[in-house]
C-alpha positions as CSV (number, residue, x, y, z in Angstrom):
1,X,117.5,-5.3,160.5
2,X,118.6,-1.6,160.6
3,X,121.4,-0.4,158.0
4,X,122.6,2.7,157.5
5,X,123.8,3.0,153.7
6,X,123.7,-0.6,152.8
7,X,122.9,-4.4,153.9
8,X,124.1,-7.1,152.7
9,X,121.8,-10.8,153.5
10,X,123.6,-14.5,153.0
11,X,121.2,-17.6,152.8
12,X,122.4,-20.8,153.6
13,X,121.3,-24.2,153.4
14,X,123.2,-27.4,154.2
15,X,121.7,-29.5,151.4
16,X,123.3,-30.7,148.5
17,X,120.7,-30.1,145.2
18,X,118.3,-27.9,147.2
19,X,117.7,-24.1,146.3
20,X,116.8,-21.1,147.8
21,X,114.2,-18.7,146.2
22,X,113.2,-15.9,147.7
23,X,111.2,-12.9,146.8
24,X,110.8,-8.7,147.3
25,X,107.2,-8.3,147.3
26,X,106.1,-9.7,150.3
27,X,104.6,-12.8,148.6
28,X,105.7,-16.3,149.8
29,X,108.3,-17.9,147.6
30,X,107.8,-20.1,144.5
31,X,110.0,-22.5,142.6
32,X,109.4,-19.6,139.9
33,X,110.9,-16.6,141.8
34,X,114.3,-15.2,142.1
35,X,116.9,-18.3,142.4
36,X,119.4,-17.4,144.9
37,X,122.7,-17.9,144.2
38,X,125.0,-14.4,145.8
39,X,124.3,-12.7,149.0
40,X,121.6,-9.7,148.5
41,X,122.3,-6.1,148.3
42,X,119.8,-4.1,150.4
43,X,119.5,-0.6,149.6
44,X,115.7,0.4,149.6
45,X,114.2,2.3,152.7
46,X,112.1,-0.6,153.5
47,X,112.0,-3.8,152.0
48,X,111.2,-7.7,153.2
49,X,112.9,-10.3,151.8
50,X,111.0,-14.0,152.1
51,X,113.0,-17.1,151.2
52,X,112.1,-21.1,151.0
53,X,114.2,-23.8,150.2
54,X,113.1,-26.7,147.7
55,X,114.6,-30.2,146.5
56,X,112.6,-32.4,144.2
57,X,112.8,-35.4,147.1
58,X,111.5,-33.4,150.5
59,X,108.8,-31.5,151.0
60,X,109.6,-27.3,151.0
61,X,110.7,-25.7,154.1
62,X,108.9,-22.7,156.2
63,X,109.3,-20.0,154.8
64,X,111.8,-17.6,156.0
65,X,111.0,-13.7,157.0
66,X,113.6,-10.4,157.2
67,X,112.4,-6.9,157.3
68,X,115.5,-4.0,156.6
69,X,114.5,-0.7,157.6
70,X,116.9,2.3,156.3
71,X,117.8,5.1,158.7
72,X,116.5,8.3,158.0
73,X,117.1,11.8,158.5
74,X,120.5,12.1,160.6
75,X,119.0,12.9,164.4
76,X,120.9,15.8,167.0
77,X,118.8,14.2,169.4
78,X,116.5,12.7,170.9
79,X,115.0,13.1,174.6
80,X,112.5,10.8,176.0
81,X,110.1,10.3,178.9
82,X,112.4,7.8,181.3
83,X,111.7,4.0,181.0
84,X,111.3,1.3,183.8
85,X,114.7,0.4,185.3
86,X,114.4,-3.2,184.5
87,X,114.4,-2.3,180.7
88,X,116.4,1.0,180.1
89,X,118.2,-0.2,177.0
90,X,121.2,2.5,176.5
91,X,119.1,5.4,177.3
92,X,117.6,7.5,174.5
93,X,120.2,6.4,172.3
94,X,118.1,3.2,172.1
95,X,116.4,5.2,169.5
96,X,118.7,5.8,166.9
97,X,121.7,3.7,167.3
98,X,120.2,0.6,164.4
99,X,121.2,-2.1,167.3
100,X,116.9,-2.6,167.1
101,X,115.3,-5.7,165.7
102,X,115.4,-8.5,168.0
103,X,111.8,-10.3,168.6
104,X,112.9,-11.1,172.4
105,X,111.5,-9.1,175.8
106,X,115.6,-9.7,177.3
107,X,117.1,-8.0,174.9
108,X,119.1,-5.1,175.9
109,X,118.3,-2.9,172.7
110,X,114.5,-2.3,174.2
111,X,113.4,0.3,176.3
112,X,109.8,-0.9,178.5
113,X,107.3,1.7,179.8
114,X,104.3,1.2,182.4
115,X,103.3,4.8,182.0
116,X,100.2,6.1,180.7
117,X,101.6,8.2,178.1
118,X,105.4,8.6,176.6
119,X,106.7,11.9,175.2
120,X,110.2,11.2,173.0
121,X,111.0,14.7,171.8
122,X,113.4,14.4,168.2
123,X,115.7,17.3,167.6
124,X,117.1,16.8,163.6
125,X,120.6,17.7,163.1
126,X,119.0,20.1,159.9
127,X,115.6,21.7,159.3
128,X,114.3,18.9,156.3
129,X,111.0,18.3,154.4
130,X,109.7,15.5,156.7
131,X,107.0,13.5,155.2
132,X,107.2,9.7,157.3
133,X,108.0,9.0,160.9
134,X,108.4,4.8,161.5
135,X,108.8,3.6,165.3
136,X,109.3,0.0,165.6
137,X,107.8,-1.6,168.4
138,X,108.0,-5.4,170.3
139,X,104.4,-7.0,170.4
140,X,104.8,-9.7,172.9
141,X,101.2,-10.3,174.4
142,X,102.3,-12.9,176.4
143,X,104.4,-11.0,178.6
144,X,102.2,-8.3,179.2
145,X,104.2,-6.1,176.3
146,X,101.7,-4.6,173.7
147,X,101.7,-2.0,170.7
148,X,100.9,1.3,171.7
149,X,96.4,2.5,171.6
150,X,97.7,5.6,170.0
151,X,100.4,7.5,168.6
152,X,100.2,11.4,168.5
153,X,102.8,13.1,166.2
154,X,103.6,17.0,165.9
155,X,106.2,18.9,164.1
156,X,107.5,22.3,165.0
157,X,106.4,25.6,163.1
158,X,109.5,27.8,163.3
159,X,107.0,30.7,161.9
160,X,104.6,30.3,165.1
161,X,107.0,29.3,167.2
162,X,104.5,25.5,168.2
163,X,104.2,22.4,167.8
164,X,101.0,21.5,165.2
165,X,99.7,18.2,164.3
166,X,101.8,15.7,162.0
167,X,99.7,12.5,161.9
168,X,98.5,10.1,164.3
169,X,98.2,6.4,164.6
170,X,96.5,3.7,166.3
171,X,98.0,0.3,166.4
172,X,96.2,-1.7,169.6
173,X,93.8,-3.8,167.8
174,X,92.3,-5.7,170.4
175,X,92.9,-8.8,168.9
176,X,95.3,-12.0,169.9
177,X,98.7,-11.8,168.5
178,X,100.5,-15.1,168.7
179,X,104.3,-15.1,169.6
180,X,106.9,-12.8,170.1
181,X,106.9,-10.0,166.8
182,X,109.1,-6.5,166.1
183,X,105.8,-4.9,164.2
184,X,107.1,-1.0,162.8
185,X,104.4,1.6,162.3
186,X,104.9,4.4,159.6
187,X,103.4,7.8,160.5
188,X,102.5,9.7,157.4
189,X,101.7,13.4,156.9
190,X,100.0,14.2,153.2
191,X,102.4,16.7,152.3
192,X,105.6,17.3,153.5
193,X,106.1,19.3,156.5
194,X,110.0,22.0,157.3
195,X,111.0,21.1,160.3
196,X,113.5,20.2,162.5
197,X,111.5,19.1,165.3
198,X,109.0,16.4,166.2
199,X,107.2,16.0,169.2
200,X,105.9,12.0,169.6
201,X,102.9,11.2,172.2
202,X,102.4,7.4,172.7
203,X,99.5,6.2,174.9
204,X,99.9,2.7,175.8
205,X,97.2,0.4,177.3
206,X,96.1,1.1,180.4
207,X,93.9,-2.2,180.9
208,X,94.9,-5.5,179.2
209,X,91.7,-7.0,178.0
210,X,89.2,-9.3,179.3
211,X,91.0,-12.2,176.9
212,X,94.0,-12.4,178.6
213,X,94.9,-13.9,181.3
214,X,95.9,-10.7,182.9
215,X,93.4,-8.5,182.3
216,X,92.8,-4.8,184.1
217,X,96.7,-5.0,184.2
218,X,98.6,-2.2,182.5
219,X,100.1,-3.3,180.2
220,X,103.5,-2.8,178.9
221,X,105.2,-0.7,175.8
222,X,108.7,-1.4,174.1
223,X,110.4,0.5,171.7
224,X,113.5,0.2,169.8
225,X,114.0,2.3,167.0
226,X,112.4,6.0,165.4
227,X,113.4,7.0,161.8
228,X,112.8,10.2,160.3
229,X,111.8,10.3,156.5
């Protein structure tokens, strides 16, 4: 989920006697963590919350998931290389409009690339102290759809008028990843870095490997969402 100031999460259950617990810190939910009992106030910049139901007669259920990811740094713009036809979302606006989130290939908030590389050029409405940069990507290895090989980041130096390096990341694995997953990567510089540009290179996978049913393929790269911290 994508907020802007606030979220705000309601758990139900259609049980009489059961309860929800649910916990902050990423570990899976015990009778001895937070009872639930009024919707949840989400205000951190990134937070998952993790809830299971119990009742003393049935066994517990699966465990629930939900990632909220703040927006950043308000955005002027944002200008990107332009994606397949088939899955143009809105546009660049894609980006930064917090409609992201959704673990499914058809849905319209995705923009899909086949190209070797994809430049997305981010213009801040102010010059800031930038210190994170998360991009929030669909891993969907069954259709062909897989996180990036490497992400290249570079922020603007008003004093030498270029672009210099921010932090880079490299998310393809090579491993199976079962199902259909939104999977965010945070690029981090070690101190903070004045600008009010960024320059984002993402290199996607040219060849799907020999595991997969369609390997030498290229494969494909969705994206949904950029945040500026």
């Amino acid at each position: 989920v994508f907020f802007n100031d606030t979220a705000m999460l309601a758990l139900k259950f259609q049980q009489q006697g059961a309860t929800i617990h649910y916990t902050l810190n990423n570990n899976e939910p015990t009778e001895k963590d937070f009872l639930y009992s009024n919707p949840i106030v989400v205000k951190q910049k990134i937070i998952t919350v993790k809830a299971k139901v119990f009742e003393q007669n049935f066994l517990p259920s699966d465990v629930v998931t939900l990632t909220f990811i703040k927006d950043g740094f308000p955005l002027r713009s944002v200008a990107c290389t332009i994606p397949d036809t088939k899955y143009s979302g809105t546009g660049s606006n894609t980006l930064f409009d917090n409609m992201g989130g959704f673990a499914q290939s058809s849905s319209k908030t995705w923009m899909g690339f086949q190209n070797d590389t994809v430049n997305i050029e981010v213009t801040l409405k102010q010059t800031q102290k930038i210190k994170q940069l998360l991009l929030d990507f669909l891993q969907d290895e069954g259709g062909w759809i897989f996180l990036p090989e490497t992400i290249n980041v570079y922020a603007y130096n008003n004093e030498k008028g270029k672009y210099e390096p921010f932090g880079t990341d490299k998310p393809f694995t090579n491993k199976s990843a079962p199902g259909s997953n939104c999977v965010y990567r945070i690029i981090e510089t070690e101190k903070k870095i004045k600008t009010e540009k960024l320059l984002v290179q993402i290199i996607t996978v040219k060849q799907i490997p020999d595991w997969h049913d369609a390997k030498g393929k290229h494969a494909w790269m969705f994206i949904d969402e950029l945040k500026v911290y």
